[in-house]
C-alpha positions, 0 to 999 in steps of 0.5 A: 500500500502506498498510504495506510491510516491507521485510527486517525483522530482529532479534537476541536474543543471537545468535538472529535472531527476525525475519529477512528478513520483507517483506510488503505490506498493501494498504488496507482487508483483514485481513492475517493473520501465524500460524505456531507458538509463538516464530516471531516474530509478536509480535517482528515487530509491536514492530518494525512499531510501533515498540517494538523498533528492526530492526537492518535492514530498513524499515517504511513506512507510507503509502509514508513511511519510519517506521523506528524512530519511537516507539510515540506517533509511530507512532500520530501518524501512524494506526498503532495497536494491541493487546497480547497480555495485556491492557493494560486499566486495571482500576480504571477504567471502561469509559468512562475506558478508551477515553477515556485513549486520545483523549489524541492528539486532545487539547489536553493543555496544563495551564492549561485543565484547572488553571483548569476553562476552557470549552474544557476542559469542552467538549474532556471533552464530546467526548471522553466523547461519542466514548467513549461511541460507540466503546463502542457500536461494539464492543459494550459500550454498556451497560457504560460506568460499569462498572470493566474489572475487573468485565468478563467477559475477552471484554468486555475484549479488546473494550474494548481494540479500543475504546481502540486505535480511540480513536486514530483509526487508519487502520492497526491491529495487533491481537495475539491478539485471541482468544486465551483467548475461548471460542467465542462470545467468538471470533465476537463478535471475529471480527464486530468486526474484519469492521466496523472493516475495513468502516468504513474501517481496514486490520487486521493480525492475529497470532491463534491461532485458525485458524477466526478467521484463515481465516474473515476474512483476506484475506491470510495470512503465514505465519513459521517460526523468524521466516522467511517461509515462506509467503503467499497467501489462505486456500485457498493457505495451508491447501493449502500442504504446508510450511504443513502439515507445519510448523505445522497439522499434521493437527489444524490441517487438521481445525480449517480444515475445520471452519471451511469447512465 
């Protein structure tokens, strides 16, 4: 397994956000975390990279216990993610995005940069190329000298992908990567995600949009009031009846149909 959560919990004030959550992630799948407002996705993806610390519970990544490491140690060691709003410079471009986040795969002494040595010339060729290359991936070739402010939101939410895989992560957490997108802007991230896995990263997903989630997961958890309440493939999701009776309701099965069908 490329990531296991073993126990997980968090307090807030006395209210247990995440309690008890343990799942596996096996390499090379889209593994799904739904469920409604406020049972703990979001919670539960700041403890797994590191954001927030578990008051018990374990996170291991590639069978190593990586329990509590920083955010930057996380992704040192191939985890990477996204947020929930958008954490996008918007006065830069779209290239000087995704470049900031090569950081980890760069000498980032000062003396090469202060003094304009070769190797600093020739380490901003390399990270300008690969840049240029994660544009084309998700999409946003051509929008490389554009400022990110000046992008429509579904270009962004793609931008963001960019930068995460900018670090070179075997293992990426992707927040509401839908969220706010109209209906194309949803399939143009539904395609992105279906190539990042097929190009070889494991992607664990907390998305709204049930057409997404049942479109491409391969497995799907399922939280309620930050407790494990189901897990299984998309089938045995939609036809669970505490699924149902507690987060799809009628409307949420009428949208799943409409995603099969």
């Amino acid at each position: 397994m490329i990531l296991r959560v073993e126990g997980l919990s968090i307090a807030f004030g006395g209210v247990r956000a995440v309690d008890d959550v343990s799942f596996a992630v096996e390499p090379g799948t889209i593994f799904s975390i739904i469920g409604p407002n406020g049972a703990g996705k979001t919670t539960l993806f700041n403890l797994v990279s590191g954001i927030y610390r578990a008051d018990n519970g374990r996170v291991l990544l590639d069978g190593h216990d990586v329990t509590g490491l920083r955010p930057h140690l996380m992704a040192a060691r191939g985890l990477s993610r996204t947020f929930q709003n958008l954490q996008i410079f918007f006065r830069m471009t779209a290239l000087e995005n995704v470049m900031v986040g090569r950081h980890l795969h760069e000498d980032r002494r000062l003396v090469g940069q202060l003094f304009q040595l070769p190797s600093a010339a020739r380490q901003n060729r390399e990270t300008s190329a690969r840049a240029h290359a994660l544009l084309e991936r998700v999409g946003l070739a051509g929008d490389a000298d554009t400022v990110a402010g000046n992008l429509p939101y579904g270009a962004l939410k793609r931008l963001e992908i960019a930068r995460a895989l900018a670090t070179e992560p075997r293992l990426l957490l992707l927040d509401e990567p839908a969220a706010g997108c109209n209906a194309v802007e949803a399939r143009e991230i539904d395609e992105l995600i279906k190539r990042v896995v097929q190009e070889g990263v494991t992607v664990v997903l907390v998305e709204h949009n049930m057409q997404l989630v049942m479109r491409i997961s391969t497995r799907i958890l399922v939280l309620d009031y930050g407790r494990r309440l189901a897990e299984g493939a998309a089938d045995e999701v939609r036809a669970d009846p505490k699924v149902i009776a507690a987060y799809l309701g009628e409307h949420g099965r009428q949208e799943i149909a409409d995603a099969h069908g």
